[in-house]
GUFINU-968887 format. One line per 5 residues: number of its first residue (from 1); their letters; for each residue x, y, z of N, C-alpha, C. Coordinates in Angstrom, 3 decimals. Layout:
<pts>
NUM = a = X:Y:Z:X:Y:Z:X:Y:Z | ...
</pts>
This chain:
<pts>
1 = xxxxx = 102.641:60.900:-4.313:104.018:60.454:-4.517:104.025:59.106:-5.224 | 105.063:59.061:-6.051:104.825:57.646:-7.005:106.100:56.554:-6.143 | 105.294:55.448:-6.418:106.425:54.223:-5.749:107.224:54.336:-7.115 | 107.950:54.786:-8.278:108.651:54.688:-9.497:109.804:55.438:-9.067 | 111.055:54.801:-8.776:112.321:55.529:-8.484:112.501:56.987:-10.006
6 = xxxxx = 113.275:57.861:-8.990:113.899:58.849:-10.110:115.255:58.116:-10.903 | 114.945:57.984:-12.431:115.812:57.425:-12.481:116.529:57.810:-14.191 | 116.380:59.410:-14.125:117.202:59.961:-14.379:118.268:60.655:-13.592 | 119.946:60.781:-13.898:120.366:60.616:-13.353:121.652:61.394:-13.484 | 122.651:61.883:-13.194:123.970:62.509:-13.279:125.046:62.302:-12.460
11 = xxxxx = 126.098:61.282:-13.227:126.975:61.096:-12.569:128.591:61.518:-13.116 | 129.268:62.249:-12.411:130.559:62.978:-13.150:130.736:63.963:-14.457 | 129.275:64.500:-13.855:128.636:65.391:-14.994:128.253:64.648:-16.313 | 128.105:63.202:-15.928:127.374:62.004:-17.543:126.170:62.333:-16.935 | 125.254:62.693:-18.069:123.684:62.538:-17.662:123.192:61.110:-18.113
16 = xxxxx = 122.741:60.558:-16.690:122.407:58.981:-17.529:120.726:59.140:-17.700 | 120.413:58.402:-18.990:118.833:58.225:-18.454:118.356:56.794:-18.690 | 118.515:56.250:-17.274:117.951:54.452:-17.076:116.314:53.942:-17.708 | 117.015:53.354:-19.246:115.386:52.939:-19.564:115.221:51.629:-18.692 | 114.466:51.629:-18.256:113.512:50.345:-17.353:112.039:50.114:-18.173
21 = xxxxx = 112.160:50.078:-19.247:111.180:49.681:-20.051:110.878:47.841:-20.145 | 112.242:47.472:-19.899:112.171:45.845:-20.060:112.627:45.569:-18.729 | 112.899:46.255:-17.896:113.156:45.398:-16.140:112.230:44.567:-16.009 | 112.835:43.215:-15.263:112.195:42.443:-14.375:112.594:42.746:-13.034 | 111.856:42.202:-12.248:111.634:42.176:-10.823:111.907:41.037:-10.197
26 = xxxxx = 112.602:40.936:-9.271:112.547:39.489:-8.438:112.642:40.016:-7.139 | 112.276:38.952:-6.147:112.014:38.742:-4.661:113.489:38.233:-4.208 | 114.230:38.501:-3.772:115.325:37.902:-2.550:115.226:38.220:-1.285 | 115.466:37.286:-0.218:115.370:37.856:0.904:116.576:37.314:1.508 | 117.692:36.693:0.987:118.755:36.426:0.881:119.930:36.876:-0.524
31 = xxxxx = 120.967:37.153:0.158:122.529:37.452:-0.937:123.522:36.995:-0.468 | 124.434:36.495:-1.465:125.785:36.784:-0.932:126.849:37.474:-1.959 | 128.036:37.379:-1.978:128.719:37.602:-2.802:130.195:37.171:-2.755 | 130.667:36.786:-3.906:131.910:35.936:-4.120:132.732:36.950:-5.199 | 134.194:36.602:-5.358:134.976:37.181:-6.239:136.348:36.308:-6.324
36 = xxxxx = 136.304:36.495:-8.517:137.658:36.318:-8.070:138.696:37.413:-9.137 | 139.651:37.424:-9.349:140.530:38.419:-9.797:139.923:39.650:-10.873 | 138.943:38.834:-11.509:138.289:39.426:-12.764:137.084:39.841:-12.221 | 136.622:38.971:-12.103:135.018:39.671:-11.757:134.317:39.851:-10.148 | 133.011:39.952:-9.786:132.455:39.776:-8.564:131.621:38.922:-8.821
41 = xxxxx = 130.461:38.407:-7.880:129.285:37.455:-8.341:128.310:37.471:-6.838 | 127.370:37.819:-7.625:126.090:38.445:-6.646:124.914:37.471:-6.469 | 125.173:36.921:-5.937:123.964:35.674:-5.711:122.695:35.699:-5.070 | 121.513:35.768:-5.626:120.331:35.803:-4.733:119.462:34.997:-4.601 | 118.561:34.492:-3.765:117.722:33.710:-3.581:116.767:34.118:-2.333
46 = xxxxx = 116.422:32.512:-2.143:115.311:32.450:-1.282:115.349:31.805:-0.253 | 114.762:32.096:0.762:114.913:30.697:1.985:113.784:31.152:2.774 | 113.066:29.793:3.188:111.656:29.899:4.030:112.032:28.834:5.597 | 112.517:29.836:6.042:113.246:29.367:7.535:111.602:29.530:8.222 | 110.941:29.544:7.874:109.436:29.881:8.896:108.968:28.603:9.116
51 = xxxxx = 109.172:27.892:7.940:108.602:26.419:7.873:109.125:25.516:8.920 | 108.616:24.395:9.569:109.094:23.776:10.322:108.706:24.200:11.617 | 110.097:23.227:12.351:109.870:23.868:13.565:111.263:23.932:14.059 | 112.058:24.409:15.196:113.319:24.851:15.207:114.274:23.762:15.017 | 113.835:22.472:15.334:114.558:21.066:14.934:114.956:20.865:13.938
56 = xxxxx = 113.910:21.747:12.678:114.319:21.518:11.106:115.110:22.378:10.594 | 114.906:23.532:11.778:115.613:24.802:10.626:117.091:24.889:11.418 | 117.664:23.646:12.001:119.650:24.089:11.925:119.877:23.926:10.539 | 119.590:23.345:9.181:120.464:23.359:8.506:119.283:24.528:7.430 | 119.802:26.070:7.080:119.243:26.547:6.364:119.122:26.234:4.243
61 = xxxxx = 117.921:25.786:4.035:118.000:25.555:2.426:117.573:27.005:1.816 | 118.486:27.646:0.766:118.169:28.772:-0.281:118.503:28.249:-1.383 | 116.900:28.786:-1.873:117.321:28.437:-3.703:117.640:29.650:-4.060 | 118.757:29.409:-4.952:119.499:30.950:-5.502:118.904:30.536:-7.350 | 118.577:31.940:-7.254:117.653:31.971:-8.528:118.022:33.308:-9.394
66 = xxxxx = 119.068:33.987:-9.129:119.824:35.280:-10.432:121.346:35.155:-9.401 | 122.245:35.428:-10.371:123.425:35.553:-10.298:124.130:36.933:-10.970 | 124.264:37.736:-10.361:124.827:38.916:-11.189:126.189:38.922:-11.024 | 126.977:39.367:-12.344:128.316:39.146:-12.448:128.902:40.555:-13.148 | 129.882:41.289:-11.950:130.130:42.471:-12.093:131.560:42.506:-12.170
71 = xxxxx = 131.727:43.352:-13.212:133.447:43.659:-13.099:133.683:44.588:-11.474 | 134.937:44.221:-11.113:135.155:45.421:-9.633:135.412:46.570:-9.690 | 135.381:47.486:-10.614:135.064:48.730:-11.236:133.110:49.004:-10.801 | 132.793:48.228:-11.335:131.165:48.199:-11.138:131.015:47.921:-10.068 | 131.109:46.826:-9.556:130.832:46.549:-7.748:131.113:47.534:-6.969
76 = xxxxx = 132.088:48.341:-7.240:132.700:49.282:-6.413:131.712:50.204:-6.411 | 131.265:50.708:-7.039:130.120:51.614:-7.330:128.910:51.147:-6.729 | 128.956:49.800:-7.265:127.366:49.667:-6.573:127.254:49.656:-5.087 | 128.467:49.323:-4.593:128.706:48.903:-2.505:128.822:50.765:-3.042 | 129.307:51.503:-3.340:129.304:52.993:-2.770:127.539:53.510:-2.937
81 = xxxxx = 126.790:53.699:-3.710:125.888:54.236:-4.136:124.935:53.295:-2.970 | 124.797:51.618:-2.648:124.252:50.853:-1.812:124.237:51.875:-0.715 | 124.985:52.290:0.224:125.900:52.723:1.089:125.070:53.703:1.187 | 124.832:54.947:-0.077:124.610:55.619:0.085:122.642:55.961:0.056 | 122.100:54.864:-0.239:120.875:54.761:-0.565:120.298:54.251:0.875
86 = xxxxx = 121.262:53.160:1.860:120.892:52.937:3.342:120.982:53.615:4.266 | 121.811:54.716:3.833:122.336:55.802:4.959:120.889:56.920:4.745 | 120.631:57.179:3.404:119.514:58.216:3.248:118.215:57.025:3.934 | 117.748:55.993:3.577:116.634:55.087:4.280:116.731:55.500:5.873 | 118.161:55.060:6.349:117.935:55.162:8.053:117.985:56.895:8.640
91 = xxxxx = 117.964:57.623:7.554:117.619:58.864:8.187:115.991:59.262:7.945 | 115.725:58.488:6.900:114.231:59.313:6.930:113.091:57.876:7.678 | 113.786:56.726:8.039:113.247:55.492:8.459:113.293:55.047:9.485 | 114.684:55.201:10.193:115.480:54.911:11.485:116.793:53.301:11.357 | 117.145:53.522:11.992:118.320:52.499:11.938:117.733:51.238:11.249
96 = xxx = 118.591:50.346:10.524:117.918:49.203:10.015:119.149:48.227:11.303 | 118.485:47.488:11.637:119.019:46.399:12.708:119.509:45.014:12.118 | 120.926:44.576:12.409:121.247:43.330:11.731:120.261:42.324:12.182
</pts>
């Protein structure tokens, strides 16, 4: 089995086919997300809460390092398809825990 998502694709009978010839990759282990009338904004970064000791870590530091900026047409899609990619994980994985 290959770790390479299927990523040809069919949606509303559009056949998409996702070149990932030039993807990059990044690490987040933090997101958030903001909006305002026009767009959304997807913020990711980093934070190393391990460091220290519990005295240091009340105030959490993340460096946010990509910003994705989606019309809400697109966001909408991506929280549905998200949705639908965690629901298939916790059936073949088991519950993911907040």
């Amino acid at each position: 089995m290959s770790d390479k998502p299927d990523v040809d694709q069919a949606v509303h009978g559009v056949s998409i086919d996702w070149d990932d010839s030039g993807m990059e990759s990044l690490y987040a282990n933090i997101g958030t997300a903001t909006a305002n009338r026009e767009e959304f904004f997807l913020l990711f970064g980093t934070h190393q809460n391990w460091r220290g000791n519990a005295a240091d870590n009340k105030a959490l530091k993340v460096k946010l390092s990509k910003r994705v900026v989606m019309s809400p047409f697109a966001a909408k899609r991506l929280a549905l398809i998200l949705g639908q990619s965690i629901a298939a994980y916790e059936k073949q994985f088991g519950k993911i825990e907040n």
